[in-house]
C-alpha positions as CSV (number, residue, x, y, z in Angstrom):
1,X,-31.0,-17.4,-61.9
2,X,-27.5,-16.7,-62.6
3,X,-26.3,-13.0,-63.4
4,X,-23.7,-12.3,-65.3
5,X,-20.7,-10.9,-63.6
6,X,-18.7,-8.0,-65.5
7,X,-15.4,-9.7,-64.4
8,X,-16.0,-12.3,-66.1
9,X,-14.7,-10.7,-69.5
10,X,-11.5,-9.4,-67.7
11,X,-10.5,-13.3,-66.3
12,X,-9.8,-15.1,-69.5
13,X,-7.8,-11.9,-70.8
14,X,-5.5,-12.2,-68.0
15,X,-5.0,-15.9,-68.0
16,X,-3.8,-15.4,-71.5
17,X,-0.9,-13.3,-70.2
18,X,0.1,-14.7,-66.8
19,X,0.7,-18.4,-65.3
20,X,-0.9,-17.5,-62.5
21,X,-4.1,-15.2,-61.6
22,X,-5.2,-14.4,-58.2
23,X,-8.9,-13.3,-57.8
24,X,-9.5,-11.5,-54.4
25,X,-12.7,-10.0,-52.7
26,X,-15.2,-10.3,-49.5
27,X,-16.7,-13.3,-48.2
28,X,-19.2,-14.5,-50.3
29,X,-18.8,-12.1,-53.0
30,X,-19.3,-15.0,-55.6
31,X,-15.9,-15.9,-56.4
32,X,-16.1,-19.3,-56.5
33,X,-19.3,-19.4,-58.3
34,X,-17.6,-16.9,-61.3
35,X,-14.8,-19.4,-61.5
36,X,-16.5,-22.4,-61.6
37,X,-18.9,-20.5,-64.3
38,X,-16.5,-19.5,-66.4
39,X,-13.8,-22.0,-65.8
40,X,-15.9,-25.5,-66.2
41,X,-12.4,-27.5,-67.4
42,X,-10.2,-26.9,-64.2
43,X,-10.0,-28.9,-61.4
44,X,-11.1,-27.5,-58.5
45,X,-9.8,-27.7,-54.6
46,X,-10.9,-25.9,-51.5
47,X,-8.5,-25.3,-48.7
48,X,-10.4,-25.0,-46.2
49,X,-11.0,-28.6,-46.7
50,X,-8.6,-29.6,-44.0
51,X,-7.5,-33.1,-45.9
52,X,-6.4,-30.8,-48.8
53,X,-4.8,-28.3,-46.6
54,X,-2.5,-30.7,-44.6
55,X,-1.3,-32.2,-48.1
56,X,-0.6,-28.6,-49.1
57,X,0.8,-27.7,-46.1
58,X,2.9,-31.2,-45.2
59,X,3.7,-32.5,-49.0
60,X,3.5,-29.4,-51.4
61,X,4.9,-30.8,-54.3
62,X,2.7,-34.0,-53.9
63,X,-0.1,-31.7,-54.2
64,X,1.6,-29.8,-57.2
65,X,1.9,-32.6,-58.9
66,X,-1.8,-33.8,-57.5
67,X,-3.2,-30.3,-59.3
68,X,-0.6,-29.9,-61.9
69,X,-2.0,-27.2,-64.1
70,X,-5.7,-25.7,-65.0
71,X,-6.4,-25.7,-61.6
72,X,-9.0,-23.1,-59.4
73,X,-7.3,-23.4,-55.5
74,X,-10.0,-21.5,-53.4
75,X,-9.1,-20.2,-49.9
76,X,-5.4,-20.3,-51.0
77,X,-4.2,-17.6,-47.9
78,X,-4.6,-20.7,-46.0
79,X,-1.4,-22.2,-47.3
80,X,0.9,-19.0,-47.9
81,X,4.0,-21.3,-48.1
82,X,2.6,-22.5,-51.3
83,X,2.7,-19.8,-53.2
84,X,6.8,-21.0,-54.1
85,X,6.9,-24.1,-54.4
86,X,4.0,-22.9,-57.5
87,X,6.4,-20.3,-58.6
88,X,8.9,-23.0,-59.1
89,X,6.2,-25.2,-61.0
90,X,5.0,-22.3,-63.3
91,X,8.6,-21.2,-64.3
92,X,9.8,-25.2,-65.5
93,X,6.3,-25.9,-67.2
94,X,6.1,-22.2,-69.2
95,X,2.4,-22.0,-69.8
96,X,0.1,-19.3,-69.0
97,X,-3.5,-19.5,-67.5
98,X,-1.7,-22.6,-65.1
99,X,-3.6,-21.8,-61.8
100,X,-6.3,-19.3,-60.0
101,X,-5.9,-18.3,-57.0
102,X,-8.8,-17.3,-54.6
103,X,-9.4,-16.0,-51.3
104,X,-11.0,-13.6,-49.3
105,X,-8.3,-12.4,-46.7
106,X,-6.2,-9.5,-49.2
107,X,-3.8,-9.1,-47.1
108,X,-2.4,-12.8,-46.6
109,X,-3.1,-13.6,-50.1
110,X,-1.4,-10.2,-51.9
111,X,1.6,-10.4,-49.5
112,X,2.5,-13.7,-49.8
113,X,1.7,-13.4,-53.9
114,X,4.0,-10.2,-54.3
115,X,6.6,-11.8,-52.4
116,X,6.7,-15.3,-54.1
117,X,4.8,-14.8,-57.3
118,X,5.7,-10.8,-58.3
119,X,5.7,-10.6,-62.4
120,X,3.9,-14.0,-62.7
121,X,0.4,-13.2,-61.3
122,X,-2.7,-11.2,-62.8
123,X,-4.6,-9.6,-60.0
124,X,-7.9,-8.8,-60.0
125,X,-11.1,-8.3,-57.3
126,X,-14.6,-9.3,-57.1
127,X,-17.1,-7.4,-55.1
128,X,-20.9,-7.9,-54.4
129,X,-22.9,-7.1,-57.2
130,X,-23.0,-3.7,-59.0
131,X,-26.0,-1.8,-60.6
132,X,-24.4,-2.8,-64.3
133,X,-25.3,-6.6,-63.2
134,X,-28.4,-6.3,-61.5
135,X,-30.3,-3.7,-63.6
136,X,-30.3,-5.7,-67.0
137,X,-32.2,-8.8,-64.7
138,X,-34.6,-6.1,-63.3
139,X,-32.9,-7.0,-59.5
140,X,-32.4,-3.3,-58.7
141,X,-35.3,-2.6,-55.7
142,X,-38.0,-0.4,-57.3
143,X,-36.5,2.4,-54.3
144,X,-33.5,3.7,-53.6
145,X,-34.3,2.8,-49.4
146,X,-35.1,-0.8,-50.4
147,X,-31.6,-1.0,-52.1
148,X,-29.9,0.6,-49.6
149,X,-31.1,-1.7,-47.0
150,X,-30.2,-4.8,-48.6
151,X,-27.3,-4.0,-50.1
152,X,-25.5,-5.8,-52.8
153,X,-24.4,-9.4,-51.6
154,X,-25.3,-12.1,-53.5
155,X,-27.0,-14.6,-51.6
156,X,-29.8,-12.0,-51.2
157,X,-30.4,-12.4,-54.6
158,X,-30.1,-16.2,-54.9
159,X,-31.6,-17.1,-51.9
160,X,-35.0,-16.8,-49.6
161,X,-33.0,-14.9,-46.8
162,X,-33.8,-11.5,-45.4
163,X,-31.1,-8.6,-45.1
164,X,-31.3,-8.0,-41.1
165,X,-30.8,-12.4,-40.6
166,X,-28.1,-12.5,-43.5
167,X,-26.1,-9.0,-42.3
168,X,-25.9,-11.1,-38.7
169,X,-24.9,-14.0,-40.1
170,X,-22.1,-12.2,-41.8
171,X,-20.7,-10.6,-39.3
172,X,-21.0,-13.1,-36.7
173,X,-18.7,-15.4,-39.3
174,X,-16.1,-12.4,-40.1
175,X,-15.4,-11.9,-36.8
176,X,-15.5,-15.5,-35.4
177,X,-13.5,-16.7,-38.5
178,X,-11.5,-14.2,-40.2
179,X,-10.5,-11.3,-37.3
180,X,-9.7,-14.2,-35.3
181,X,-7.2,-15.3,-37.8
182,X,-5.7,-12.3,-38.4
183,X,-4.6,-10.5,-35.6
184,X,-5.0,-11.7,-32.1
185,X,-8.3,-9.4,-30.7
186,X,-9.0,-9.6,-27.2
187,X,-12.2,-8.6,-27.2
188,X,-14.8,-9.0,-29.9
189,X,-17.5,-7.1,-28.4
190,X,-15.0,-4.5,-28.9
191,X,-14.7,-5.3,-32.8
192,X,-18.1,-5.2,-32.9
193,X,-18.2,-1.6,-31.4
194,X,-15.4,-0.6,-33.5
195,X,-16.9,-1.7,-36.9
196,X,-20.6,0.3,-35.3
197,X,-18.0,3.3,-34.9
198,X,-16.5,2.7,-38.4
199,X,-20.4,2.9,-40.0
200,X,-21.4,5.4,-38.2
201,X,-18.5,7.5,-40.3
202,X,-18.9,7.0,-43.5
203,X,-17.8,10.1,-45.2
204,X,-16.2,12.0,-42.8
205,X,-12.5,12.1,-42.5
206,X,-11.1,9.3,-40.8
207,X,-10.2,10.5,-37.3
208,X,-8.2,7.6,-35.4
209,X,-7.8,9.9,-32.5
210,X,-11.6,9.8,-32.0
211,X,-11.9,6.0,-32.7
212,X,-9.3,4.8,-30.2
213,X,-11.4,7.1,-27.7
214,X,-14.4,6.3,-28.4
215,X,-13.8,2.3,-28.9
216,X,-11.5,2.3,-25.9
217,X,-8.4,1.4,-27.6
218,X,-5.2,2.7,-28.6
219,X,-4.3,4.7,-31.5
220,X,-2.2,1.8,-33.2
221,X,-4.5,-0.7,-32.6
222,X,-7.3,1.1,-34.0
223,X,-5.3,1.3,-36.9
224,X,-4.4,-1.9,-37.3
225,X,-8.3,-2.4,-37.0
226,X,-9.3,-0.2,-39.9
227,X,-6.1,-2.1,-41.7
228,X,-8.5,-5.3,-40.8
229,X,-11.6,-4.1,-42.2
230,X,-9.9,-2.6,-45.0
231,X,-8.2,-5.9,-46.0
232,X,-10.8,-7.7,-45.6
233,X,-12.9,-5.8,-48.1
234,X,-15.6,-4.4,-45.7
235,X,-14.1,-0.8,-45.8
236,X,-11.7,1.8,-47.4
237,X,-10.5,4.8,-47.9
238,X,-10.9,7.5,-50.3
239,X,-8.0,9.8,-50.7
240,X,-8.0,13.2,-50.9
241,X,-6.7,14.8,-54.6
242,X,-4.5,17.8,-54.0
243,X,-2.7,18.1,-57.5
244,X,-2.4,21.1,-59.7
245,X,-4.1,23.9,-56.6
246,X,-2.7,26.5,-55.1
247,X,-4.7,26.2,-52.0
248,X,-4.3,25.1,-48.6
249,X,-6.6,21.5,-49.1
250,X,-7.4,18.9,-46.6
251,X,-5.0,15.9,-46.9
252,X,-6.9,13.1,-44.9
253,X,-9.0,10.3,-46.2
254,X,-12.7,9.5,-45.7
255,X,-14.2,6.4,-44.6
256,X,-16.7,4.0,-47.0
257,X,-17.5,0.7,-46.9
258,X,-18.0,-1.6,-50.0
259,X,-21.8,-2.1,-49.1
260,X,-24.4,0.0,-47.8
261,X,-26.4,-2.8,-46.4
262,X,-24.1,-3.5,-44.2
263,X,-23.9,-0.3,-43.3
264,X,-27.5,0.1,-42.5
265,X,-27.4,-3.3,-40.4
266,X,-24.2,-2.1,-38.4
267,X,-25.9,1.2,-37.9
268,X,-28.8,-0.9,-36.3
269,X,-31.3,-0.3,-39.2
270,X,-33.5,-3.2,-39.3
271,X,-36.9,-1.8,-41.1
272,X,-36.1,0.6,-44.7
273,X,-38.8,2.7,-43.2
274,X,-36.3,3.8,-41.0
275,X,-33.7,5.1,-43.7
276,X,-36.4,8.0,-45.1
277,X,-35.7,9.9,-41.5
278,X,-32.2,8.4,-40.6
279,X,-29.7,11.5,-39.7
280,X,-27.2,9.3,-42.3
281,X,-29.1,8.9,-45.2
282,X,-27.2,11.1,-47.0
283,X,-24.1,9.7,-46.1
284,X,-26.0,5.8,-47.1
285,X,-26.9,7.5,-50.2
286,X,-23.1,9.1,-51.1
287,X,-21.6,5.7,-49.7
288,X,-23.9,3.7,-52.3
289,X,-22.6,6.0,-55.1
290,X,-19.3,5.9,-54.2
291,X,-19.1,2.2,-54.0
292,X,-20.9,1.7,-57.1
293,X,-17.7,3.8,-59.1
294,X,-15.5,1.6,-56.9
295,X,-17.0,-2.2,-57.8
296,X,-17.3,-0.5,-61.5
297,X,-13.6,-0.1,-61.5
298,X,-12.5,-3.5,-60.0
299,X,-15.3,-5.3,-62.5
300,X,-13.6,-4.0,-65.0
301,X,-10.4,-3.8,-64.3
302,X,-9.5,-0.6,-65.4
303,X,-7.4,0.4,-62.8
304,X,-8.8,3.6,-62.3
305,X,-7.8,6.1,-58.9
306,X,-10.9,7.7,-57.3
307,X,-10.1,10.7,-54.8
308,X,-12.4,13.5,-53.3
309,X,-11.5,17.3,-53.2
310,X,-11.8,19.6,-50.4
311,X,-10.2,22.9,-48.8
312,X,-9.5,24.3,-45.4
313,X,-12.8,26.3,-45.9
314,X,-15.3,23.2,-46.5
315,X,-15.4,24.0,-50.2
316,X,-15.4,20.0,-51.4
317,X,-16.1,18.0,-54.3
318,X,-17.5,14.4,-53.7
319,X,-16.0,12.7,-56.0
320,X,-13.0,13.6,-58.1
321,X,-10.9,11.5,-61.2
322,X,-8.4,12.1,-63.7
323,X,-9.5,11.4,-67.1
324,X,-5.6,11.4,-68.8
325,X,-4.9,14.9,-67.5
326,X,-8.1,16.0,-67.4
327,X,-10.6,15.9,-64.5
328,X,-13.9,14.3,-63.7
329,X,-16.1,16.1,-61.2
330,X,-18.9,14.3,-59.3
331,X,-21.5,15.6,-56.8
332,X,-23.7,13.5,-54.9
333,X,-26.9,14.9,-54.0
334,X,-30.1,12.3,-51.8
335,X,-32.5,14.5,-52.9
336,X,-34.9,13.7,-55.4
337,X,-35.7,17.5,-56.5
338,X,-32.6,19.4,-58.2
339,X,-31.3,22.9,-57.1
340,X,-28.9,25.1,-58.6
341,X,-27.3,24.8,-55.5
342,X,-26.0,21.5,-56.1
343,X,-23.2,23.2,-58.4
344,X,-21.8,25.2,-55.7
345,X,-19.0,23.0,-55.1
346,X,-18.1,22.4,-59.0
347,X,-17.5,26.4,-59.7
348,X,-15.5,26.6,-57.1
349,X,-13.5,23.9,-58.1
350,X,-13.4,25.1,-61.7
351,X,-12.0,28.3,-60.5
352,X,-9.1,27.2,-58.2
353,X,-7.9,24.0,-60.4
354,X,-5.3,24.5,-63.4
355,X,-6.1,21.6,-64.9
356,X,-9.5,21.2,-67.1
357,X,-12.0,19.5,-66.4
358,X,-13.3,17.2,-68.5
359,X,-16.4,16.4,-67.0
360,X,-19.1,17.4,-64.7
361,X,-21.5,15.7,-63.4
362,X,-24.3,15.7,-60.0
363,X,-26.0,12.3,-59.3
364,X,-29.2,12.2,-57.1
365,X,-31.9,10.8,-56.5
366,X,-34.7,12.0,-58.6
367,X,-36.0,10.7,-61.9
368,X,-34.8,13.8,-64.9
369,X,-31.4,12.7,-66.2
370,X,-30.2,16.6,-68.3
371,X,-27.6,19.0,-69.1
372,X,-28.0,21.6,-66.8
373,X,-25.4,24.7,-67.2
374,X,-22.8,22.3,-68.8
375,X,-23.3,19.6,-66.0
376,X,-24.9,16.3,-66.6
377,X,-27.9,15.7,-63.8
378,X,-28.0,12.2,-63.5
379,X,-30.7,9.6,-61.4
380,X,-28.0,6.9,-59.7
381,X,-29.2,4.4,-61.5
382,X,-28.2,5.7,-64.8
């Protein structure tokens, strides 16, 4: 069964504006099988095909003129020097919607794109599913464990595969393919660690200092490592929000990845009866919430900046946005019973901050969605 992706509505609005638009995201995400939904007229060409790739690569404008316009090119990183010799094409013909670029390596692609295509490319991101897709196709698992333990990818919805064998799959290809290609890694037993290192942070504050030590690497290089996984769209970061407060605040990121089944598989979860004890589950459980606002954004383009709040004290806020110059304020609680407790963190914030807040809000993981004390209580899944 196909589900409907939310991007889909966002595509053909950009390729009304620009020549060219570039859709970025993970491996297997479902890029290709959005474009080739939603684009059934254009011509299609993979790069990793390797007779494609050496005409792109060795005759570019035989292969411009091969694919000259309404045209999907999938794994285009793979031929960066391409990327002008299409500028060139886009700016004699004059159309818009011309090409789509696709790939899964951000960096490459984006760099190469702002370099050669800047002003003449739409930009937009596909990750794995969110809630808004599955819910309406009754795919969400009946319990929060069972979701965070598969995760969001699609081929656990479209095919007969379990989580644990599709999660090694994954990795075993990102590493062997991708890392490989990016940056010249050593050792990829010590990748491997470093990405087990990475889950076994999500939402703390990133401490590269502690990485390098504990990985057995340098301080650069474990940056240039996080770069990796961030590029790639496994991880990022969230930024802390220090505007308009007169305090001393925390000004480092924390960690997340885009999917919590991953996550679990990294953190060497291989049952969900093991998540209901797990010492991370409220970290799985913040992660999932975290990532859902994040794919919600990027499905919809709206461009929206997510930050979390927190002093030198440990007063924090879990999730923070600007609504105009207003702010949103968003708990996240695992629990499944409420406590006034939950709050804490939101009056605190209301009494330092100078700008008003426009929302407030605790998600968690009971069943009552209410106004509670001018907060909205809400299940996740609502």
């Amino acid at each position: 069964m196909f589900i409907q992706r939310r991007l889909a509505s966002a595509l053909p609005r950009l390729m009304k504006g620009f020549p060219v638009v570039s859709l970025t995201g993970p491996r297997q995400s479902g890029k290709t099988t959005l474009l080739r939904n939603i684009f059934p007229d254009f011509q299609y060409v993979n790069l990793e095909n390797l007779d494609w790739r050496a005409l792109a690569t060795d005759n570019p404008r035989g292969f411009i003129n091969q694919f000259g316009g309404k045209t999907i090119i999938d794994e285009a990183q793979r031929v960066p020097a391409l990327f002008s010799y299409l500028q060139t094409h886009v700016d004699e013909v004059g159309q818009m919607g011309q090409y789509i670029l696709s790939g899964s390596q951000n960096f490459l692609l984006l760099e190469k794109i702002t370099q050669s295509l800047a002003g003449r490319v739409g930009i937009c991101r596909l990750l794995p599913f969110d809630k808004e897709e599955l819910n309406p196709n009754g795919r969400l698992a009946a319990q929060t464990d069972e979701q965070l333990f598969k995760g969001f990818y699609p081929a656990l919805y479209s095919r007969e595969v379990q989580p644990t064998d599709f999660y090694a799959s994954y990795v075993a290809s990102y590493i062997e393919r991708d890392v490989r290609s990016i940056t010249n890694v050593q050792n990829l037993n010590q990748f491997r660690l470093f990405m087990r290192l990475c889950a076994g942070r999500i939402g703390q504050l990133i401490n590269l200092n502690a990485l390098a030590n504990e990985c057995g690497i340098s301080v650069p290089t474990a940056k240039a490592w996080l770069s990796i996984l961030e590029s790639s769209y496994l991880a990022f970061s969230l930024p802390p929000y220090f505007r308009n407060f007169n305090k001393r605040l925390v000004k480092t990121s924390k960690l997340y990845f885009y999917d919590v089944g991953l996550v679990c598989y990294l953190l060497g979860i291989r049952e969900v009866g093991q998540i209901a004890t797990h010492p991370l589950r409220g970290q799985l459980f913040e992660n999932l919430v975290i990532a859902e606002r994040q794919k919600e954004i990027f499905h919809l383009n709206s461009h929206q900046s997510l930050y979390f709040w927190r002093d030198n004290h440990g007063n924090e806020i879990d999730l923070l946005e600007e609504v105009n110059t207003q702010l949103r304020l968003t708990e996240i609680k695992s629990s499944m019973t409420f406590h006034p407790d939950f709050l804490r963190g939101i009056r605190f914030l209301e009494a330092a901050a100078t700008s008003a807040i426009a929302e407030r809000e605790v998600v968690y993981d009971g069943h009552i969605t209410v106004m509670y004390q001018n907060t909205l209580l809400k299940n996740w899944r609502d």
